[in-house]
N, C-alpha and C positions, 0 to 999 in steps of 0.2 A: 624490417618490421619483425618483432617478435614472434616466432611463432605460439600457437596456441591461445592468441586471446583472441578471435573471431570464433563465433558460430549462427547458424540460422539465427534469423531474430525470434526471439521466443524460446532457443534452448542456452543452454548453460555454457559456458566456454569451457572447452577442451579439458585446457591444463588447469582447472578446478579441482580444487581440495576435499577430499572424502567427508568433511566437515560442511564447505560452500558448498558442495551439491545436496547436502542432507538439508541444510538451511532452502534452498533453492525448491528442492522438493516439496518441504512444510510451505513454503509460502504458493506455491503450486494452488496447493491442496487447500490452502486458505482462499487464494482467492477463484477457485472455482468452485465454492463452498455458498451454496443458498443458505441466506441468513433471512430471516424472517422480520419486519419491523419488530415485533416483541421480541426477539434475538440482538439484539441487540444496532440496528444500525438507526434506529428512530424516525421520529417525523420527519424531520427534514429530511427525509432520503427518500425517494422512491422506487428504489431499485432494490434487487434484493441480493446483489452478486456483485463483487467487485468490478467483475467482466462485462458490467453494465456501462461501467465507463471508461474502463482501460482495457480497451480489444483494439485500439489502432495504432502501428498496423500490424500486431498479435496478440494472443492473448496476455496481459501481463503491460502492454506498452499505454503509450496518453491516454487521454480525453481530446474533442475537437476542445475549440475554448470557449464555446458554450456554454461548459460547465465547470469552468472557470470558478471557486469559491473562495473565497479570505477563509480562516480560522482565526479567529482573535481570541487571547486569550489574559487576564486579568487577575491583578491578588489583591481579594480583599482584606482593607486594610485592619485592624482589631485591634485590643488591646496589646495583646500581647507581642502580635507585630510591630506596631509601633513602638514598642520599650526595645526590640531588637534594632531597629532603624537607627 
């Protein structure tokens, strides 16, 4: 096995690039970041922290699948699309 690519669950592997840990770090900081519904995460959410649903089993890992959602997402169609088609 390779060394350097395990570490605790929840921290960054080893042999990570001065680049991946800065990345790894910002998203860190994102998602232990209280976002407010007017801040952007909306009605449909009622949480206010990423960490509301992805803490198992660290901070950063799933959801149970309770919370389970689809995102669909759709192009409406226009004039202008249409003469592209």
């Amino acid at each position: 096995m390779a060394p350097g690519i395990f570490a605790p669950l929840g921290d960054i592997m080893p042999r990570a690039t001065e680049a991946q840990r800065a990345e790894f770090a910002r998203g860190r900081e994102v998602a232990l970041r209280s976002v407010p519904i007017s801040g952007g995460l909306g009605p449909p959410f009622n949480a206010t922290t990423c960490l509301a649903c992805h803490e198992k089993p660290v901070a950063g890992g799933g959801a149970a699948h309770y919370r389970d959602f689809l995102i669909v997402a759709y192009r409406i169609r226009t004039a202008a699309t249409s003469r592209a088609a």
